[in-house]
C-alpha positions in Angstrom: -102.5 -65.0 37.2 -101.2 -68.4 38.5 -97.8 -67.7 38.8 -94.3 -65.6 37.8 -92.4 -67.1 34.6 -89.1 -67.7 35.7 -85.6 -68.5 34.0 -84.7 -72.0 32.0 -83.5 -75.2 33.9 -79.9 -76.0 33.1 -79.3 -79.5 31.1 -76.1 -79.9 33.4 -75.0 -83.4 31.2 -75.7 -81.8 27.6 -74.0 -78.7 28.7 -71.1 -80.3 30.0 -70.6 -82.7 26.8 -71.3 -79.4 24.4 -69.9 -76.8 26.2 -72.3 -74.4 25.7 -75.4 -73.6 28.2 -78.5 -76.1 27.7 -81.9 -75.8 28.8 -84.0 -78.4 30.0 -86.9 -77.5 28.4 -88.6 -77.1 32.0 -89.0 -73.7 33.3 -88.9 -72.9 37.0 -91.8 -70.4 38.2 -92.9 -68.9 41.2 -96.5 -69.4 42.2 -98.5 -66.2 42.5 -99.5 -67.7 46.4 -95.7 -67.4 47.7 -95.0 -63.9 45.5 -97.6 -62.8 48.2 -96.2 -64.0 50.6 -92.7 -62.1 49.4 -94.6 -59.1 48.6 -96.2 -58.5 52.2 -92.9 -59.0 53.6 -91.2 -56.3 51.8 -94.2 -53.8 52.6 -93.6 -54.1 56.5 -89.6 -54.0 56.0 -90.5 -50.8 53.9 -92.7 -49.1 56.9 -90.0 -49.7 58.8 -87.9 -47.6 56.9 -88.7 -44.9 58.0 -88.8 -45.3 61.6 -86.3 -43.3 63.9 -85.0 -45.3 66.9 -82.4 -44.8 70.1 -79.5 -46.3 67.4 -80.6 -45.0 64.1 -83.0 -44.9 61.1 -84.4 -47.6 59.0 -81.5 -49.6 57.7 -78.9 -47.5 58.9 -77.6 -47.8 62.5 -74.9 -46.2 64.5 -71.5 -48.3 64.3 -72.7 -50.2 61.0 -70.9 -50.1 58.0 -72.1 -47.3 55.4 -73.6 -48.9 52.3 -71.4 -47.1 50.1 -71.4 -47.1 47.2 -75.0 -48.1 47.5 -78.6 -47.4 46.6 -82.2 -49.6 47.0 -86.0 -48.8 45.6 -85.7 -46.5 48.6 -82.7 -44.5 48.2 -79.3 -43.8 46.8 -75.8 -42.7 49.1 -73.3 -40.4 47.7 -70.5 -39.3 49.0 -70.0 -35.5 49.2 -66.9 -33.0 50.8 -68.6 -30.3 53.4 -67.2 -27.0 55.2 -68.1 -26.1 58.0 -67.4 -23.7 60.5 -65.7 -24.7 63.6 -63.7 -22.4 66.5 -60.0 -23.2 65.0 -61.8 -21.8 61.2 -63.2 -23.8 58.4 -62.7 -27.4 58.2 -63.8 -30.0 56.0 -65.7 -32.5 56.8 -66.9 -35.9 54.8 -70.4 -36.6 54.5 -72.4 -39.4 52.8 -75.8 -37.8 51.4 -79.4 -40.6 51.4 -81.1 -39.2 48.8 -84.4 -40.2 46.6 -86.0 -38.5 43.7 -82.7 -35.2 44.2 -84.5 -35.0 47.7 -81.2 -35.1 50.8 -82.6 -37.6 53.1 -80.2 -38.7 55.7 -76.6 -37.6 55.9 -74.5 -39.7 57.7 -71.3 -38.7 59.2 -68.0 -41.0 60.5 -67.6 -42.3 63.6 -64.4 -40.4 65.3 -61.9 -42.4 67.1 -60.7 -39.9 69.8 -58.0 -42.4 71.3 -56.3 -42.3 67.8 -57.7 -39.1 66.7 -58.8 -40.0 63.6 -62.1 -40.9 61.9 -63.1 -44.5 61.4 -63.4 -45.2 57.4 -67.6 -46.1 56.2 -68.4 -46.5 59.9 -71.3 -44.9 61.1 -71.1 -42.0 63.4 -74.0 -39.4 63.5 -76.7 -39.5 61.4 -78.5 -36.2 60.7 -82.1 -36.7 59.6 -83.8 -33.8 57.2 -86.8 -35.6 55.8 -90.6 -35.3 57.4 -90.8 -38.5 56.0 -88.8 -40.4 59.2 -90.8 -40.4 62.2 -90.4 -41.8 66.2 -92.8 -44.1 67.3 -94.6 -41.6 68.9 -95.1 -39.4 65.5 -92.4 -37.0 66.0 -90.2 -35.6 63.1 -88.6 -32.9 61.6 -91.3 -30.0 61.2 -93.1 -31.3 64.4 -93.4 -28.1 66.4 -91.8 -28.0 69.7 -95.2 -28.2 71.5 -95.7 -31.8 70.0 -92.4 -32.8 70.7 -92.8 -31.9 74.8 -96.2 -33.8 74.6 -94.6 -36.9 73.2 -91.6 -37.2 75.0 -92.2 -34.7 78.4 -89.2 -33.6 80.2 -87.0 -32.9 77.4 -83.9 -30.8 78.2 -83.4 -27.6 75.5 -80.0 -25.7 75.5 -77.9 -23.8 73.3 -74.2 -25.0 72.0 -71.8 -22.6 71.0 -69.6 -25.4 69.8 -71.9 -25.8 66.9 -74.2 -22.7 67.5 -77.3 -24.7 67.6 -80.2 -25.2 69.4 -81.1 -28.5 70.8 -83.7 -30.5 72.7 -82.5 -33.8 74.3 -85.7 -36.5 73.2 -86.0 -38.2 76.5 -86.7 -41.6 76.3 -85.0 -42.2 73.5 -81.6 -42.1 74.1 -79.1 -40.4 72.0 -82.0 -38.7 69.5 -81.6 -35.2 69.3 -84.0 -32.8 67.9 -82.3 -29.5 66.5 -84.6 -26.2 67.1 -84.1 -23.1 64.3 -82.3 -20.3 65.5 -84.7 -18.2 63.8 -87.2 -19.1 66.3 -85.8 -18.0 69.6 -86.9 -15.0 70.9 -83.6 -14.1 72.3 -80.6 -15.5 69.9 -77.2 -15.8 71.5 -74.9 -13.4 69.7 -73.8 -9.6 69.6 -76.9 -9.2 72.4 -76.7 -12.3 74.3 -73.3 -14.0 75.2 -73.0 -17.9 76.4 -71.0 -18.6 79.3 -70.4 -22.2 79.0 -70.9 -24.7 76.1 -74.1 -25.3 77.3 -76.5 -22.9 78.2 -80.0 -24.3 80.0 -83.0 -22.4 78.1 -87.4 -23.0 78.3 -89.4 -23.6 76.2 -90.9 -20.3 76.9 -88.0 -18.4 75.4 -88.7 -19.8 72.0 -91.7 -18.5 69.5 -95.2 -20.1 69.5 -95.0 -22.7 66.9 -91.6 -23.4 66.7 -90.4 -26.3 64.6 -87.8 -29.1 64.8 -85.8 -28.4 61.6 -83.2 -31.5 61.8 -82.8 -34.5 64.1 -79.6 -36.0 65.0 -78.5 -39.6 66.4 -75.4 -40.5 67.5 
């Protein structure tokens, strides 16, 4: 292989004179040496794709636009209406699903105004990652236990929320990254046995079970 056949050179004169679309004759290719070239570019923009930073997730970052309607080799993004339970009752809440292969990636929520109060249309908010597959630099992700997580990234803060009734551990160093905990896992759930006092309630690691697993992680 030498090279990429590509389309027909335009006769720009005979066109013009016939009105109808001319070929030269002479067809423009790519040589195989620069499609290599191409190629190992897109591998490393596709490694990155996956990497969770400080401001986001592969090609999606917090305050961008959401490519909507939109999809790659890499994903599609849907938009999709979700309740959710809040202190003043059920309220709705828009949500644009990443997805690959029926598998929910990424959702990605709406950046809120709170001067106007009012969300911001296709601008990036939060972004809640469910997929193994997105990782930190250091190798953290969703299903990394919560012993892992402290290795990587020691001094992380983990309290409880009942604004959203969730579980969270702050991922220090790496700014607003959060990495949700399962209630299912703490020893001692807040509830009917256990009330919380303030929106945010201090807790160690020790109160949760031995092999405890991140379940989501959320930037905003």
């Amino acid at each position: 292989l030498i090279a990429i056949h590509g389309k027909a050179e335009q006769d720009d004169r005979i066109s013009e004179s016939t009105g109808k679309a001319v070929a030269t004759r002479t067809n423009m290719g790519v040589p195989i040496t620069y499609y290599r070239k191409v190629n190992v570019a897109q591998s490393s923009v596709k490694n990155d794709f996956g990497l969770i930073t400080e401001d986001g997730v592969g090609p999606f970052r917090i305050g961008k636009l959401i490519p909507y309607p939109g999809f790659s080799d890499n994903y599609k993004v849907e938009k999709e209406i979700l309740t959710r339970t809040t202190e003043e009752g059920p309220d709705e809440e828009i949500v644009y699903v990443v997805s690959e292969g029926g598998e929910e990636l990424l959702h990605l929520k709406l950046k809120y105004d709170y001067d106007n109060n009012r969300y911001i249309e296709n601008v990036i908010g939060k972004i809640i990652v469910l997929s193994e597959r997105y990782k930190t630099k250091s190798g953290i992700s969703v299903g990394s236990t919560l012993d892992e997580s402290n290795s990587a990234y020691p001094g992380n803060r983990i309290w409880y929320t009942y604004v959203s009734n969730a579980y969270i551990m702050d991922a220090n160093m790496l700014g607003k990254v959060q990495f949700i905990l399962s209630s299912k896992d703490i020893i001692k759930p807040f509830g009917i046995n256990r009330s919380a006092l303030s929106d945010q309630v201090m807790l160690e690691a020790s109160e949760f079970k031995q092999g405890s697993r991140i379940v989501k992680i959320r930037i905003f």
